[in-house]
MDAnalysis code that builds the backbone (N, CA, C; Angstrom):
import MDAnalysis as mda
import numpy as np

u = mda.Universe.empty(606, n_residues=202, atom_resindex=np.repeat(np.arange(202), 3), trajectory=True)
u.add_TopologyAttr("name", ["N", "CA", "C"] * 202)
u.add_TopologyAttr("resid", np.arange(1, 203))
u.add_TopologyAttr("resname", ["UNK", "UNK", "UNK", "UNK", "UNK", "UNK", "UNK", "UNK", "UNK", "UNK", "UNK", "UNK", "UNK", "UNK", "UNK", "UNK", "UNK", "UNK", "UNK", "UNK", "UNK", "UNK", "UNK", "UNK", "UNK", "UNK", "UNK", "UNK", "UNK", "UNK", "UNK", "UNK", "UNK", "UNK", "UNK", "UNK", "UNK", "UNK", "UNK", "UNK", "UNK", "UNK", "UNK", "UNK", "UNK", "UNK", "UNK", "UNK", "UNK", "UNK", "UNK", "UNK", "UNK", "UNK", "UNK", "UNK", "UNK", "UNK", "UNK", "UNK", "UNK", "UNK", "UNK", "UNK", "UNK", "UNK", "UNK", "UNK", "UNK", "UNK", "UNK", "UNK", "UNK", "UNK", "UNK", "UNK", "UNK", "UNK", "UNK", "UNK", "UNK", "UNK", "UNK", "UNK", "UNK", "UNK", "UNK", "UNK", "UNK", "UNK", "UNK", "UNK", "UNK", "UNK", "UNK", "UNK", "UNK", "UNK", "UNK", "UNK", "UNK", "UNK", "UNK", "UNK", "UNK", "UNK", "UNK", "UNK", "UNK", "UNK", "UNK", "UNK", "UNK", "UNK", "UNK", "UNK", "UNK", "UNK", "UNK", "UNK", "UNK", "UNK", "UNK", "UNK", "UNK", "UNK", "UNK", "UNK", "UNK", "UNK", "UNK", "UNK", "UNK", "UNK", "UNK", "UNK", "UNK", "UNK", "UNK", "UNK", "UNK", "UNK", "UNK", "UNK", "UNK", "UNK", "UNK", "UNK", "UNK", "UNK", "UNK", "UNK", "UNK", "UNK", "UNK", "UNK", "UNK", "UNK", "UNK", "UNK", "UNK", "UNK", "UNK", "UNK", "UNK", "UNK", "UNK", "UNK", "UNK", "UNK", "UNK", "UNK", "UNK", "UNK", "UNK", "UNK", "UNK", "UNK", "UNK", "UNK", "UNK", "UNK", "UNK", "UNK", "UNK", "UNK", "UNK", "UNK", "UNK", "UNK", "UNK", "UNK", "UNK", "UNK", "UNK", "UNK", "UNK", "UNK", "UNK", "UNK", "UNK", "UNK"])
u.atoms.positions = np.array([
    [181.566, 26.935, 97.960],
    [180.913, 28.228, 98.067],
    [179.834, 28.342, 96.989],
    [178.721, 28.637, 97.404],
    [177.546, 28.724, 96.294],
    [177.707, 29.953, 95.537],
    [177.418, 29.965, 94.226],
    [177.882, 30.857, 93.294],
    [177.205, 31.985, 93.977],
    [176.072, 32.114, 94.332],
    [175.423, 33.388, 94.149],
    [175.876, 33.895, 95.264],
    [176.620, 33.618, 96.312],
    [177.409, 34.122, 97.297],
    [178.609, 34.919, 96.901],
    [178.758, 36.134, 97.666],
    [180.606, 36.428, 97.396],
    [181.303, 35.200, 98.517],
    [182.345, 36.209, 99.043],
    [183.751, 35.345, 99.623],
    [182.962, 34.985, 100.958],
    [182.268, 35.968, 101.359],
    [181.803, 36.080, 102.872],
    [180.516, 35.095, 103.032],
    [180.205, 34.376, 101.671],
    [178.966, 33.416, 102.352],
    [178.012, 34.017, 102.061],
    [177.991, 35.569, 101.902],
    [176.591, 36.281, 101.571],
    [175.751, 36.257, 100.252],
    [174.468, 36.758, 100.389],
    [174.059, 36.916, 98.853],
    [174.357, 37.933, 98.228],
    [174.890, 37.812, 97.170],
    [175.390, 39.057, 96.289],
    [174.026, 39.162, 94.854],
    [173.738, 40.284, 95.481],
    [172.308, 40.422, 94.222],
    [173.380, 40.886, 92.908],
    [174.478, 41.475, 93.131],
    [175.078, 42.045, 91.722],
    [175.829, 40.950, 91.177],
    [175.971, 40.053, 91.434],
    [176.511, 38.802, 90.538],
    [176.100, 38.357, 89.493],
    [177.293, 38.148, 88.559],
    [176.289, 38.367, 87.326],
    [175.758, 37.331, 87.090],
    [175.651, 36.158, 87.940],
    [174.676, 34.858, 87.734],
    [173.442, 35.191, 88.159],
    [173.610, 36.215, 89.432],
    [172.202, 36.352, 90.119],
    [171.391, 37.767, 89.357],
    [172.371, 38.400, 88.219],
    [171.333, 39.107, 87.548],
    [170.757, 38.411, 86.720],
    [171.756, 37.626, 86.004],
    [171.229, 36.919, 85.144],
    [169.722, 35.794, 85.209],
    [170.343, 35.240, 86.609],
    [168.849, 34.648, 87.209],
    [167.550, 35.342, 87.389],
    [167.876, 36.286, 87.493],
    [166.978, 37.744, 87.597],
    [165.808, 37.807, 86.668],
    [166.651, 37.722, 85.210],
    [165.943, 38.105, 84.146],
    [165.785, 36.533, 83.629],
    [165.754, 34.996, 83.906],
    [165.182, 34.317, 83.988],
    [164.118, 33.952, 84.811],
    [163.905, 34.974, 85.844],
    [163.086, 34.436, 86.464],
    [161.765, 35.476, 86.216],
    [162.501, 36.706, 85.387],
    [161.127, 37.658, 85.025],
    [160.334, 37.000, 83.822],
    [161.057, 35.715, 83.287],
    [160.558, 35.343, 81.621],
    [159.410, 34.316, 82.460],
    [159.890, 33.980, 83.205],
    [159.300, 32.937, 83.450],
    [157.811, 32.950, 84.780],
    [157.872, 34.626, 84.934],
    [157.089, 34.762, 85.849],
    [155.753, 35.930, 85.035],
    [156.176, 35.818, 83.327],
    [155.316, 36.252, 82.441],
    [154.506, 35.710, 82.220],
    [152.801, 35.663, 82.083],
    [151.828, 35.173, 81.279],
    [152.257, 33.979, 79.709],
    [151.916, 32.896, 80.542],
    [151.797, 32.296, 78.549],
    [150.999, 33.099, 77.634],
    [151.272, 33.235, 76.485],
    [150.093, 33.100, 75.365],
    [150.414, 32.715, 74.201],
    [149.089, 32.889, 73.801],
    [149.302, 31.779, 72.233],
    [150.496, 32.198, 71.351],
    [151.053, 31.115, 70.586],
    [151.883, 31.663, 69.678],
    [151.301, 32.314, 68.903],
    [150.182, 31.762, 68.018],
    [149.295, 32.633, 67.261],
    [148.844, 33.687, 67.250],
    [149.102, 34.553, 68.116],
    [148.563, 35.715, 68.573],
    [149.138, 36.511, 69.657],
    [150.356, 36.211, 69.260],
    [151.335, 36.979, 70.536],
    [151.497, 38.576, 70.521],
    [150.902, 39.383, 71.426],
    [151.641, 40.697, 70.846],
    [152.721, 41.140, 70.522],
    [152.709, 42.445, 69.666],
    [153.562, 43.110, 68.527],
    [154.900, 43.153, 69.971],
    [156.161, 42.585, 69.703],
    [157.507, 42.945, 70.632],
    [158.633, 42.985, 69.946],
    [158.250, 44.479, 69.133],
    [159.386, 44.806, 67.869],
    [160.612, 45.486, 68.887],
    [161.322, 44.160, 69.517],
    [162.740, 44.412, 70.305],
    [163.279, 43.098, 70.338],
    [164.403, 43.516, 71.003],
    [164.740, 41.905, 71.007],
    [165.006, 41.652, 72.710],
    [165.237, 39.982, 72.821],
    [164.950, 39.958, 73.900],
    [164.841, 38.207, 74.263],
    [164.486, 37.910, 75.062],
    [164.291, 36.243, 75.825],
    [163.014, 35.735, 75.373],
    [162.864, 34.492, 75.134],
    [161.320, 33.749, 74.852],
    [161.286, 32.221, 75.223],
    [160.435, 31.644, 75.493],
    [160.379, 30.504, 75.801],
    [159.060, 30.050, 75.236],
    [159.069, 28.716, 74.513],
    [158.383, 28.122, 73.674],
    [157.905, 26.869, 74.303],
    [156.286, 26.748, 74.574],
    [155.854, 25.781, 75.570],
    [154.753, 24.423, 74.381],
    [154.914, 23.573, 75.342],
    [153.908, 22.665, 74.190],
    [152.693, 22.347, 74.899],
    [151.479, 22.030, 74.561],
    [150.014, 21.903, 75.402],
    [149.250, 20.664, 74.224],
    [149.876, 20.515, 73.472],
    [148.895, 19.657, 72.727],
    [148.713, 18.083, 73.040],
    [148.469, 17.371, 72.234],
    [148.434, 15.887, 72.611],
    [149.693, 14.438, 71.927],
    [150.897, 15.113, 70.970],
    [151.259, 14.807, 70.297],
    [152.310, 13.561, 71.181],
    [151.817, 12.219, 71.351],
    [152.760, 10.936, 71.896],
    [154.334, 11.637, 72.203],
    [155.013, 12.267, 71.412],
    [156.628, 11.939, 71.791],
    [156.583, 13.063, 73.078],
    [156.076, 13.916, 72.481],
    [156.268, 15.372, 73.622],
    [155.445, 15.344, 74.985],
    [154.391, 14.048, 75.546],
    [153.309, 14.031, 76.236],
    [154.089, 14.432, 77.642],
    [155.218, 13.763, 77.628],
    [156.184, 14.332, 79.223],
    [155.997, 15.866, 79.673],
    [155.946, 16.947, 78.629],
    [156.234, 18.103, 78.675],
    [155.050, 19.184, 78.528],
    [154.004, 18.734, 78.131],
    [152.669, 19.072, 77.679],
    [152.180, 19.186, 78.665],
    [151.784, 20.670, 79.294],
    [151.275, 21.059, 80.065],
    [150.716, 22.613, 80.295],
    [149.435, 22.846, 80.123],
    [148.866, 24.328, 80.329],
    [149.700, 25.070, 81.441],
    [150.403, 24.321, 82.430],
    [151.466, 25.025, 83.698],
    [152.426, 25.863, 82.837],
    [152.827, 25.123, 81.927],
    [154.273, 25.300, 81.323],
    [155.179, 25.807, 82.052],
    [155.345, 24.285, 82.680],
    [156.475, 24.462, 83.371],
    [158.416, 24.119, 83.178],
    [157.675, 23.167, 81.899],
    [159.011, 23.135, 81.085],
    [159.054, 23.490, 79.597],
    [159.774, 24.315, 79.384],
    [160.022, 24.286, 78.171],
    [160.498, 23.470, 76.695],
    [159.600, 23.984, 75.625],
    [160.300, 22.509, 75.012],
    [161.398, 23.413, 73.727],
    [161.311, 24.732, 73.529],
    [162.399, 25.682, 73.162],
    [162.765, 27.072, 73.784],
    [163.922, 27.339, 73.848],
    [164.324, 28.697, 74.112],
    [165.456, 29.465, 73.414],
    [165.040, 30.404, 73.146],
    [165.191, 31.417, 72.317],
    [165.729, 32.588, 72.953],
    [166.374, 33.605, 71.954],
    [166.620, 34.796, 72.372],
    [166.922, 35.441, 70.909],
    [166.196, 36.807, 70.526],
    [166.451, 38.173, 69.791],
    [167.265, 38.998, 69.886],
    [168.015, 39.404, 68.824],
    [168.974, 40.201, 69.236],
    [168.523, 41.941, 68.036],
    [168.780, 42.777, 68.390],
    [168.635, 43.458, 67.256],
    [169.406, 43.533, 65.790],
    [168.559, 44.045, 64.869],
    [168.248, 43.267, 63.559],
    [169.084, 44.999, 62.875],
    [168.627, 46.022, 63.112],
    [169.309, 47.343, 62.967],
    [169.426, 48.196, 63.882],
    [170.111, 49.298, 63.771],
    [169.602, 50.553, 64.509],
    [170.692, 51.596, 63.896],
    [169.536, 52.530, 64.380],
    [169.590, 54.020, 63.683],
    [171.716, 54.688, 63.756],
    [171.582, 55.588, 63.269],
    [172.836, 56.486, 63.496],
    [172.790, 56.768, 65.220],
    [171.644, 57.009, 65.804],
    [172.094, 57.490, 67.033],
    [171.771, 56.625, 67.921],
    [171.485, 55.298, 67.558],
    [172.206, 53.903, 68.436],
    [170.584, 53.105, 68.577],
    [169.806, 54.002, 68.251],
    [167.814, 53.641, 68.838],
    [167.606, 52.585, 67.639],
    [167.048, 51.468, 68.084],
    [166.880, 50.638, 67.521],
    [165.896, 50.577, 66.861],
    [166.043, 50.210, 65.423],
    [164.958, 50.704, 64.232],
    [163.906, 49.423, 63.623],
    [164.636, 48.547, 63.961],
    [163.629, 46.923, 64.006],
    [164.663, 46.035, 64.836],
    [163.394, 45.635, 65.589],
    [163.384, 44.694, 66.156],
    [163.582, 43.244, 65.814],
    [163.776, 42.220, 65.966],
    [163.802, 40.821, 65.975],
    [162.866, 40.189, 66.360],
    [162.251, 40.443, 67.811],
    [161.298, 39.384, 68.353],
    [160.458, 39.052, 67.899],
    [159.128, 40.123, 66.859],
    [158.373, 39.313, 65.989],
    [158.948, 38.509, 64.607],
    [159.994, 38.994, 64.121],
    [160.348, 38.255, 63.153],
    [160.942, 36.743, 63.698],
    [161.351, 36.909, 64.903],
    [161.938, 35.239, 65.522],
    [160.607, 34.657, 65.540],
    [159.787, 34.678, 66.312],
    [158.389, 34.000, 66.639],
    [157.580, 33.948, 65.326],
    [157.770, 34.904, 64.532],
    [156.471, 34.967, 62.889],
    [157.218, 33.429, 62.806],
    [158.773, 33.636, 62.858],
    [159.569, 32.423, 61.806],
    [159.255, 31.049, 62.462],
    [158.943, 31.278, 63.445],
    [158.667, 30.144, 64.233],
    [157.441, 29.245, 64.096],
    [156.358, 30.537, 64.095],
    [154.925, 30.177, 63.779],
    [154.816, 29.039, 62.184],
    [155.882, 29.965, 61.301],
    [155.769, 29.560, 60.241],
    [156.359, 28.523, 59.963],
    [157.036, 27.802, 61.138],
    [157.644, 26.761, 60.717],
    [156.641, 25.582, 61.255],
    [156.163, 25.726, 62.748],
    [154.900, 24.822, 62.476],
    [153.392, 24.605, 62.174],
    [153.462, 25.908, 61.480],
    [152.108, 25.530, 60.755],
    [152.743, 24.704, 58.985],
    [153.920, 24.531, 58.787],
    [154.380, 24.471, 57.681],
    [154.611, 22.443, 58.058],
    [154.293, 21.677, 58.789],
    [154.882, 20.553, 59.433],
    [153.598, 19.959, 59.287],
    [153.780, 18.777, 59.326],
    [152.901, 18.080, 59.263],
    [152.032, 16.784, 60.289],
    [152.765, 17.060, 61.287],
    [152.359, 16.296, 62.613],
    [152.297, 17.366, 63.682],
    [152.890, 18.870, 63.354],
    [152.696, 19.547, 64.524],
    [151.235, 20.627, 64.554],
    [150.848, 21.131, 65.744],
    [149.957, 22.168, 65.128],
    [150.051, 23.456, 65.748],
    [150.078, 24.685, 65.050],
    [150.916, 25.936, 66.045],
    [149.611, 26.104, 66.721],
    [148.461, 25.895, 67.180],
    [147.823, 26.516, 68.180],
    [148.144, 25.491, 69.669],
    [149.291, 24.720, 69.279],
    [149.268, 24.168, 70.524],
    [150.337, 24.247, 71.119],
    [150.818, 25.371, 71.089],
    [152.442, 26.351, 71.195],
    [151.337, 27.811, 72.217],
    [152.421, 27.589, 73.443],
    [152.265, 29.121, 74.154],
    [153.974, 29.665, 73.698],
    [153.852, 30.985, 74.241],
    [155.103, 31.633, 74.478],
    [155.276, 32.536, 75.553],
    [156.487, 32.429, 76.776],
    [156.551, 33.582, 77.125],
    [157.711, 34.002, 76.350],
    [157.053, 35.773, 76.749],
    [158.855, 36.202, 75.982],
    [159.095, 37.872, 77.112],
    [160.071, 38.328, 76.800],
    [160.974, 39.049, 77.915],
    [161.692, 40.340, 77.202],
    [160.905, 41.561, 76.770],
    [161.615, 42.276, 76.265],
    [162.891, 43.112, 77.117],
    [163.912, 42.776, 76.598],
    [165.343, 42.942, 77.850],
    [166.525, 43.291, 76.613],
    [167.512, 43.990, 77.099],
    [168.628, 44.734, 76.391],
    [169.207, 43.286, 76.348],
    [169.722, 43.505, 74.895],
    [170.779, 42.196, 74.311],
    [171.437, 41.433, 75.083],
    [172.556, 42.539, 76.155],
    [173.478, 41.990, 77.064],
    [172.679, 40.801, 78.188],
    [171.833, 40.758, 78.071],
    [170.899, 40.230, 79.135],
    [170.072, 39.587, 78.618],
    [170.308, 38.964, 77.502],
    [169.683, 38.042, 76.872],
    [170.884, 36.344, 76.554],
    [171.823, 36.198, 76.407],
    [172.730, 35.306, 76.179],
    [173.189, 34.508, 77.274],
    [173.280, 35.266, 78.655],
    [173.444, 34.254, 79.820],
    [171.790, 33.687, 80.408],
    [171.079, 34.459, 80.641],
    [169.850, 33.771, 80.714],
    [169.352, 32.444, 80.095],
    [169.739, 32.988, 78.603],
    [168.941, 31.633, 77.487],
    [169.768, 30.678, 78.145],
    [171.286, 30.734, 78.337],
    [172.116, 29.772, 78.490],
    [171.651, 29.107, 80.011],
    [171.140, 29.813, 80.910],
    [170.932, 29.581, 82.443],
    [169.967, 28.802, 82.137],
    [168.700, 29.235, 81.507],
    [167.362, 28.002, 81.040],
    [167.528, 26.762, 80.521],
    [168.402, 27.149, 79.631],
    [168.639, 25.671, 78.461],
    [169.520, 24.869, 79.835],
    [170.114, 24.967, 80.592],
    [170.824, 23.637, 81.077],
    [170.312, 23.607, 82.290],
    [169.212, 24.820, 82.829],
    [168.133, 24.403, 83.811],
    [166.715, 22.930, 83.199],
    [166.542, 23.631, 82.017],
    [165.554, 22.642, 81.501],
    [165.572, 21.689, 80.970],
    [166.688, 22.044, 80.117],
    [166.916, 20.871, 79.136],
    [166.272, 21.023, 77.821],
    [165.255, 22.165, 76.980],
    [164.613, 22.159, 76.634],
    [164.847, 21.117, 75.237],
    [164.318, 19.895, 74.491],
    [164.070, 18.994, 74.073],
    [164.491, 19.497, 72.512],
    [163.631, 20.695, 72.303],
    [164.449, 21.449, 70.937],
    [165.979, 22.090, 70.620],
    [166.295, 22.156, 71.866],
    [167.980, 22.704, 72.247],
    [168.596, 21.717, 72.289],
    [168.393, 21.193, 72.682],
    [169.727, 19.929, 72.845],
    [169.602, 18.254, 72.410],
    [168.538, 18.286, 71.981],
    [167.910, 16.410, 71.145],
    [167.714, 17.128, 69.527],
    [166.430, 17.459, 69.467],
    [166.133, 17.775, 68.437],
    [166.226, 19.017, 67.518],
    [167.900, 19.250, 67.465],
    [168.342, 20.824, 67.219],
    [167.852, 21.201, 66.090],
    [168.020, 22.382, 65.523],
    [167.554, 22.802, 64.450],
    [165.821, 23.604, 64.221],
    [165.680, 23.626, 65.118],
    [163.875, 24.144, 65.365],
    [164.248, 25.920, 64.657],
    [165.223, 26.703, 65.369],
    [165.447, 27.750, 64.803],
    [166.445, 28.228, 64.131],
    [166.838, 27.154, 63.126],
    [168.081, 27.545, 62.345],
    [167.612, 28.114, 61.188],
    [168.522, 29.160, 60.774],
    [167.478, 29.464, 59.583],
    [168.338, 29.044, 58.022],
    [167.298, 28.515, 57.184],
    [166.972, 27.550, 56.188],
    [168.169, 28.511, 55.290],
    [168.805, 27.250, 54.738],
    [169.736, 27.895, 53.180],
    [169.437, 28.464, 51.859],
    [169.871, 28.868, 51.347],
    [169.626, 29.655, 49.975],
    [169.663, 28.304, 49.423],
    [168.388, 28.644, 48.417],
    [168.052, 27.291, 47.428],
    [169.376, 27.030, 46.875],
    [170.601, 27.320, 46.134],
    [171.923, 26.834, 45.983],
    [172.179, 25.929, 46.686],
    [172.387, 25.747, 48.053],
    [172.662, 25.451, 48.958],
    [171.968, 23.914, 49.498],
    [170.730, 24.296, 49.144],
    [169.536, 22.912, 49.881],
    [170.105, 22.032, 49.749],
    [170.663, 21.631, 48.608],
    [170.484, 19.632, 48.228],
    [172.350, 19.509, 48.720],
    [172.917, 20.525, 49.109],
    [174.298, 20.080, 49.887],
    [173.970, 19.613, 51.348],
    [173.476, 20.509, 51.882],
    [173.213, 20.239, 53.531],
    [172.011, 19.292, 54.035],
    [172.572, 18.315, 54.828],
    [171.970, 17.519, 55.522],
    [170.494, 18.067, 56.133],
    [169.584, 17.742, 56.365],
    [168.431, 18.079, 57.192],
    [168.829, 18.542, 58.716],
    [168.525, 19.639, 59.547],
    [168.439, 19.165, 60.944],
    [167.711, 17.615, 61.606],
    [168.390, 17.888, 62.577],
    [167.167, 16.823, 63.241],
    [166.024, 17.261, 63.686],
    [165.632, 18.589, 63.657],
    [164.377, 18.976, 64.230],
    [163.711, 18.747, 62.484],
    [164.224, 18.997, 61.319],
    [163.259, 18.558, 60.590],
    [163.174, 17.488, 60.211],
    [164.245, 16.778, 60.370],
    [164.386, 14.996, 59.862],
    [163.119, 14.361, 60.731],
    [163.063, 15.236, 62.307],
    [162.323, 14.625, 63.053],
    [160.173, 15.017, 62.532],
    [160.531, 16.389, 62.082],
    [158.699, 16.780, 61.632],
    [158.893, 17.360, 60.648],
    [158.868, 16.483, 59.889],
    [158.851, 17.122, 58.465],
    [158.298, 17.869, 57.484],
    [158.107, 18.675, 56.667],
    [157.044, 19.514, 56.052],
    [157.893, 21.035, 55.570],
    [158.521, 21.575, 56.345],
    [159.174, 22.724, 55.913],
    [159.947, 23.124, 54.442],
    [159.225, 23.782, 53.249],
    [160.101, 23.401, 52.324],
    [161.241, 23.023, 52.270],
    [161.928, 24.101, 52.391],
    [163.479, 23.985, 52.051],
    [164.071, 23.021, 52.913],
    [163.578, 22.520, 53.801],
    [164.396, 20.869, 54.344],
    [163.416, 19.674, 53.582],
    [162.548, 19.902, 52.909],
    [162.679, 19.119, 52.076],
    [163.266, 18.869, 50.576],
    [164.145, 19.395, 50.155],
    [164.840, 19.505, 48.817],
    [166.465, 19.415, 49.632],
    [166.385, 18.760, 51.129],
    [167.918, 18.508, 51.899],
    [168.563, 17.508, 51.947],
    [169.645, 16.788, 51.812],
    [169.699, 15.326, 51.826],
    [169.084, 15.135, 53.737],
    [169.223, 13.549, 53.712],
    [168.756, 13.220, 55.225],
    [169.751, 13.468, 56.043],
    [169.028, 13.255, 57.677],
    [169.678, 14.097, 58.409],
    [170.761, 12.734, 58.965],
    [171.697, 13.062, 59.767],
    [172.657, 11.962, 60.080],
    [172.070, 11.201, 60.792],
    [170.937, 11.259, 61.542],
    [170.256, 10.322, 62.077],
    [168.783, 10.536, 61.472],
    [168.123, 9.011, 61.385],
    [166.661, 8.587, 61.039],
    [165.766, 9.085, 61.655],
    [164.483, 9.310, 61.298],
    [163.247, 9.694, 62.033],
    [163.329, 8.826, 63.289],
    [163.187, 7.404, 63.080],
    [163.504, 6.389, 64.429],
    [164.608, 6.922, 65.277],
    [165.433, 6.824, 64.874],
    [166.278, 6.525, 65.898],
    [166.509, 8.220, 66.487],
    [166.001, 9.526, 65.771],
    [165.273, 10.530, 66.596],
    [164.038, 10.913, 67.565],
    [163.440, 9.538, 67.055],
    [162.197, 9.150, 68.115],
    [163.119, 8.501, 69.612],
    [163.694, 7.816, 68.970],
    [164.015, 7.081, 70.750],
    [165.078, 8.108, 71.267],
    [165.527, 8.772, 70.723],
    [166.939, 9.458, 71.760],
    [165.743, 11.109, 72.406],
    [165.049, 11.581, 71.474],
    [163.653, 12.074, 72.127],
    [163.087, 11.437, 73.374],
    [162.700, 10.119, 73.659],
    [162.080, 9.775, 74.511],
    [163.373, 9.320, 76.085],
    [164.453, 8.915, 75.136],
    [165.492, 8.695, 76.561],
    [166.133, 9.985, 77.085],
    [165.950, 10.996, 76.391],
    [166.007, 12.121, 77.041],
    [165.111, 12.435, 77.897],
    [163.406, 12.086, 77.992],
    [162.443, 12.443, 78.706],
    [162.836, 11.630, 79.644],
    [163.382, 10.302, 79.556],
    [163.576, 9.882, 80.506],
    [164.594, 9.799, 81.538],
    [165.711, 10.209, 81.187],
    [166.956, 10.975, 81.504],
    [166.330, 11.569, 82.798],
    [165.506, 12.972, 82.030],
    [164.896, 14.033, 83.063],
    [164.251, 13.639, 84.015],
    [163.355, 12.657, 83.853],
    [162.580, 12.402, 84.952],
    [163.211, 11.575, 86.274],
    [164.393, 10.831, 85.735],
    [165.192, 9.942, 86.636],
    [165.944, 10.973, 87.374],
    [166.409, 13.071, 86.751],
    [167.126, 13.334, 87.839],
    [166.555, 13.972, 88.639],
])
């Protein structure tokens, strides 16, 4: 029986896969634009992080279509008031942090980053991301983790290992004062590329 069916074979629009598909398919039926210049979306909510530049490992995925993603994300709110209205948002502070991590790198360049993003109530943000990431595969989610983890209190640096998203592009302070990551720049280059190739074989 196909999920998005009830018992009877039919389509059930209230399923919560097929809402959830819902609001993946509104992220994805949003305008790219630049990371650099994304408008103000002081909420939280869904985003998807596209690549367009020329950089060898990522060339599989590099495409003005953006049709695959190479991260995905989701905001959750950051405060809110006594009477429940939410007083800051997340979504520019997720994406500023983002921006700032690759203009901070040294092989990447943030004007060659689109984003869509999806301002949507919390609850409706956690099955979506999850519906994308194992629709896409996106390359920063599941190879090269660590793209949006956020960095340790200087105490902390020289205990924890590097991610592999910075072992893999390096430049970000505070993963550099990290020991190395459990795997090498190499051998994060090739499990990068047999993943592209993974995808394309299914």
């Amino acid at each position: 029986m196909d999920d998005a069916a009830d018992t009877s074979g039919r389509f059930d629009p209230l399923r919560r896969e097929n809402l959830e598909r819902s609001v993946q398919w509104a992220l994805e039926s949003t305008p790219a634009v630049p990371l650099t210049s994304f408008p103000a979306a002081p909420v939280e909510g869904l985003y998807a992080l596209y690549y367009v530049g020329s950089h060898s490992l990522y060339r599989p995925v590099s495409s003005s279509a953006c049709a695959v993603p190479i991260y995905v994300g989701k905001s959750l709110p950051s405060g809110k008031s006594r009477s429940g209205m939410v007083i800051r948002g997340s979504m520019n502070r997720r994406l500023r942090t983002h921006l700032r991590s690759l203009e901070a790198v040294h092989d990447l360049d943030a004007q060659d980053f689109l984003v869509r993003y999806l301002p949507v109530d919390e609850i409706w943000t956690i099955g979506p991301e999850r519906l994308m990431i194992g629709d896409h595969r996106p390359v920063w989610n599941v190879v090269a983790e660590g793209f949006g983890v956020h960095t340790q209190g200087s105490g902390r640096a020289g205990m924890t290992p590097r991610t592999f998203w910075d072992e893999l592009h390096p430049g970000r302070p505070q993963a550099e004062r990290q020991r190395d990551a459990k795997l090498s720049h190499t051998e994060l280059q090739r499990a990068v590329r047999q993943h592209f190739a993974r995808l394309a074989d299914d």
